[in-house]
C-alpha positions in Angstrom: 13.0 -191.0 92.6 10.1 -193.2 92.4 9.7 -196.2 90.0 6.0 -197.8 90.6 2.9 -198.7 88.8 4.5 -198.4 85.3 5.5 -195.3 86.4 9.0 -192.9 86.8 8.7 -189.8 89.2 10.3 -187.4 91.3 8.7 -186.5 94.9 9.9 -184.8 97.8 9.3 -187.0 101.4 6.6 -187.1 103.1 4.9 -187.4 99.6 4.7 -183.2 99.8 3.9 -183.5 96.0 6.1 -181.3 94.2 6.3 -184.1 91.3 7.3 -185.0 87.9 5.6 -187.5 86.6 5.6 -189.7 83.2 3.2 -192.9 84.3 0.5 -195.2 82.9 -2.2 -195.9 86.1 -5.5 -194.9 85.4 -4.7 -192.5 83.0 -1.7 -191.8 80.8 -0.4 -188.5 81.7 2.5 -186.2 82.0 2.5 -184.4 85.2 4.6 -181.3 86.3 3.1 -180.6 90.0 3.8 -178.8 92.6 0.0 -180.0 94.1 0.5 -179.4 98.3 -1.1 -182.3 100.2 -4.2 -181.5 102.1 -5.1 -177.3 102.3 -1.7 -176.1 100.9 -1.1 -174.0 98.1 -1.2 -175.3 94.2 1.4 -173.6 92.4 1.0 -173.7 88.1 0.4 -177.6 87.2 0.8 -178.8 83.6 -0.4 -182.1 82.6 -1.0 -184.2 79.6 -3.2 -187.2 80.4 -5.6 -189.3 78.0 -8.5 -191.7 79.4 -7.7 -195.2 79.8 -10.8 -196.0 78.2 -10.3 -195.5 74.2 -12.3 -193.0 73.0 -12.8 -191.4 75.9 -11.2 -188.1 77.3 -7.6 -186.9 76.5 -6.4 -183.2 77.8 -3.6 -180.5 78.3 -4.5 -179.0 81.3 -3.2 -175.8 83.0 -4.1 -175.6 86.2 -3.3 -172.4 89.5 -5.0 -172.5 92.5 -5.6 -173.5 95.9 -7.2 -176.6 96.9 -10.2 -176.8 96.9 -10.2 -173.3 95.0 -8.5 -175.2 91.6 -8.9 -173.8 88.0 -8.5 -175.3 84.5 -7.7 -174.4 81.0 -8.2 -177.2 78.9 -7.1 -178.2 75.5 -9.2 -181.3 74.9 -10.2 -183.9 72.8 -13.3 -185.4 74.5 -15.0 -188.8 73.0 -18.5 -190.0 74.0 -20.9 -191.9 72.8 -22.9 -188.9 71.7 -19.6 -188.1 68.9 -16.4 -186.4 69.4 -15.7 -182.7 70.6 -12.6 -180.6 70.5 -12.1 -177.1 72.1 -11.0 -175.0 74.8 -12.4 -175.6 78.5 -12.5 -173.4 81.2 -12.9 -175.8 84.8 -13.2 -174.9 88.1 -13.0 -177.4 91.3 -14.7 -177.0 94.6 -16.3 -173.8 95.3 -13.8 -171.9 93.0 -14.9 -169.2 90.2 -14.6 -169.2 87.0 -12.2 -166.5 85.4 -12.0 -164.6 82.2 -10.1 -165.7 79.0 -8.4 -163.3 77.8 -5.9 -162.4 75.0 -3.7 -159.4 75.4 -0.4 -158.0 74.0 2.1 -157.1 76.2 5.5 -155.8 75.8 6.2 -155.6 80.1 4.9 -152.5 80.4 1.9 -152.2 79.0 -0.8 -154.2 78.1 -3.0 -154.4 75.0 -6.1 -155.9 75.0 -6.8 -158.0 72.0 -9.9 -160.4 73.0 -11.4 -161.5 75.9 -14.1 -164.4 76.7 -15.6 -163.4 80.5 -16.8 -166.2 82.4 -20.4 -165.2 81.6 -19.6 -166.0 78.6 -19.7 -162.2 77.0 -17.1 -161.3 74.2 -14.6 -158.4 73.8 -13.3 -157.6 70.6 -10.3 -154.1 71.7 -11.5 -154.3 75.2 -10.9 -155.8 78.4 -14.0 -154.4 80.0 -17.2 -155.8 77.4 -20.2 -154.2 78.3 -22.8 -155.4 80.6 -25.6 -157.2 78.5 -23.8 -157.7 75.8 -22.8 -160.9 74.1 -20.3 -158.9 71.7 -18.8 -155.7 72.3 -16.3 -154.5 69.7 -14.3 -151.0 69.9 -13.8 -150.4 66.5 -15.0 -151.0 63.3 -16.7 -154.5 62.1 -17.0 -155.3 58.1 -19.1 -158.2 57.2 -20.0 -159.7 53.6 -23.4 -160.0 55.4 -25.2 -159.2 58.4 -28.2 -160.9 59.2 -31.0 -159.2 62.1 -33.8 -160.9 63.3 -37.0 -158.4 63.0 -40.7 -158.3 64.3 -41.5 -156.3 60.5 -44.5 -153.9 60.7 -47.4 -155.5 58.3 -49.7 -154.5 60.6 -49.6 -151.1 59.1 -51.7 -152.6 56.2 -54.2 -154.2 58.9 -57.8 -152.3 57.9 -58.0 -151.1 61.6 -54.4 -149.5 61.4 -55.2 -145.7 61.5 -52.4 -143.6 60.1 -51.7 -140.0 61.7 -53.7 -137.5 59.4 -50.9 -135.9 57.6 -51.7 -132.4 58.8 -50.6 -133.5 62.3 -47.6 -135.4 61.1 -46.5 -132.1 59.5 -47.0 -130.1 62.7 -44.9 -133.4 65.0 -42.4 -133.0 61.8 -41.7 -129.4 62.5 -42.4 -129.1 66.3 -40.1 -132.3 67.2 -37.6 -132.6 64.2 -38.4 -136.1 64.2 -40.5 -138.9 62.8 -43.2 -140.2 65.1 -41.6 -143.4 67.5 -38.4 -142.7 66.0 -35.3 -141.9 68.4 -34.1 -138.6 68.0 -30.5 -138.4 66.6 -29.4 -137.2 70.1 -30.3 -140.0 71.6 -29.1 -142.1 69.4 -25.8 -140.6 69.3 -25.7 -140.9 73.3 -27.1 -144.4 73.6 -26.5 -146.1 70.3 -29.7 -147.6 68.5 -31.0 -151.0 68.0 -30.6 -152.1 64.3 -33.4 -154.4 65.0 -36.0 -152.4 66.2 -34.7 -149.3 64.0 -35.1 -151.1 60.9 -38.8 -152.1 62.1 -39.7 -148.7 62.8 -38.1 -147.5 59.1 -39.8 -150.3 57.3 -43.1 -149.0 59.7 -42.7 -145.6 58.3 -42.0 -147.0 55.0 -45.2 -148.8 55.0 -47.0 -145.8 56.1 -45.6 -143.6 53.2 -46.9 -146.2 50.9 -50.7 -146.1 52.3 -50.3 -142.5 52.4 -49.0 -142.1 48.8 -52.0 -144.6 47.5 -54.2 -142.4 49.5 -53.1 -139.4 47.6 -52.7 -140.9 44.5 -56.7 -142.1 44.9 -57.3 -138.6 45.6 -55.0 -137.0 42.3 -57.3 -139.8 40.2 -60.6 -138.2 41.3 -59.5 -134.9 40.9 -57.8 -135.8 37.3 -61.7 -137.8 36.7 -63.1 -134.4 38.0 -61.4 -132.6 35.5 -62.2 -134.2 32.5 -65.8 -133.8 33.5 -65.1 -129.8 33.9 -63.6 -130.2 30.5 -66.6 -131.7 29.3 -68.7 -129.6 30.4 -67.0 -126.5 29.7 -67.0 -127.4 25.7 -71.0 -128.1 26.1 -71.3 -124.5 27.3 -68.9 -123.3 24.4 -71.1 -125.3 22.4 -74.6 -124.0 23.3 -73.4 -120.1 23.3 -71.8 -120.4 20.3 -75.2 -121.6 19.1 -77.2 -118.7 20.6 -74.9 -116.7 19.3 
C-alpha cells in the first residue's frame, strides 16, 4: 500500500503496475490499472481523471491494449479557450488503429447488431458491415418529417440552344427501350439502387421538357384553331356568293 503525493494506492513490487489508485498529482483521477511496465501487456484500465488546470480537460477513459498499441473510449468534458465540448472520443496511442464503435444486443449467443460508428467514420443503422462509400447505411426502413437533397436542377432545358428530341424519335426510344431517355431502367435500379439526387434532376429534366413540348404543341393547336376560323370565314363567303348567283 502506497501513501505518497496526496495520494492512496495499491502496487505490486517492483512497481509492476497492477494499481489502484485515488490521487491528486497532476491530475485528479481514479485509476484501476493493470498497465505492465515497459512492452508488457495492458489489460482493461478504467480511469476518471480531470485537468489540474480549471477548465481544462476532465475524462472517463476505457482503455485495452498493448503498449505502445493503447486504445481509448472517452467520455469527456473538454474546456479550451475556443468554448466547451462534450462527447464520445475514440483515441489511439503509438502506432495503434482505431477500431469500430459499435452497439449490439447480445443475449451470449447471438449477437444483434444495433449501430455501429467504423473508424472511417461511416454509420450503420441494422448492420455491422455499412457499405463502402457510404456515410449512412440503414437496413430497413427510414421515416422522416423531411428529407432535404442537394440538386444540380435542370434549367438549362429552357436555355434557347437546348434542342429537345423531336417527339417522333422520343416515341420510337419510348417503345424500343421501355424507358425515358437518360433515365435508369427499373432493372437497374432495382439491382443497384438509384440516386435520389440525380433521379430527381433527371425527372424535373424531363418535366421541363414536357413543358416546352406542351407549349410547342399548344402554339401549334392556336394556329391551327386561327387557321380554322379563317376556313370558317371563308367558307360562309363562298356560301354567300353562290347563294347570290343562285
Amino acid at each position: 500500500m502506497l501513501l505518497e503525493n496526496s495520494g492512496i494506492g495499491f502496487s505490486p513490487e517492483n512497481n509492476s503496475y497492477a494499481d489502484l489508485i485515488l490521487a491528486r498529482w497532476e491530475d485528479y483521477f481514479l485509476d484501476l490499472t493493470n498497465w505492465g511496465s515497459g512492452q508488457a501487456a495492458a489489460a482493461t484500465v478504467f480511469r476518471i481523471s480531470a485537468n489540474s488546470d480549471e477548465g481544462k480537460e476532465a475524462t472517463l477513459a476505457l482503455v485495452r491494449g498493448k503498449y505502445p498499441n493503447i486504445e481509448f473510449v472517452d467520455f469527456y468534458n473538454n474546456g479550451y479557450s475556443d468554448g466547451t465540448q462534450y462527447g464520445i472520443r475514440i483515441q489511439k496511442r503509438g502506432t495503434g488503429a482505431y477500431n469500430d464503435f459499435v452497439f449490439d444486443q447480445y443475449d451470449g449467443n447471438t449477437a444483434n447488431p444495433l449501430m455501429i460508428l467504423t473508424k472511417t467514420g461511416n454509420v450503420g443503422i441494422g448492420t455491422n458491415k455499412p457499405g463502402l462509400g457510404y456515410k449512412l447505411d440503414v437496413k430497413g426502413a427510414i421515416r422522416a418529417k423531411e428529407i432535404k437533397v442537394e440538386l444540380a436542377g435542370a434549367d438549362f432545358v429552357f436555355e434557347k440552344n437546348y434542342k429537345l428530341m423531336p417527339l417522333n424519335e422520343l416515341e420510337l426510344f419510348v417503345k424500343t427501350q421501355k424507358h425515358l431517355p437518360e433515365v435508369a431502367t427499373a432493372k437497374e435500379m432495382k439491382e443497384n439502387g438509384t440516386d435520389l439526387g440525380n433521379l430527381n434532376s433527371k425527372l424535373l429534366q424531363k418535366m421541363e421538357e414536357m413543358t416546352l413540348y406542351m407549349i410547342d404543341q399548344n402554339k401549334k393547336i392556336e394556329q391551327l384553331q386561327e387557321q380554322n376560323k379563317e376556313l370558317k370565314l371563308l367558307k360562309e363567303k363562298i356560301e354567300k356568293i353562290e347563294s347570290a348567283l343562285k
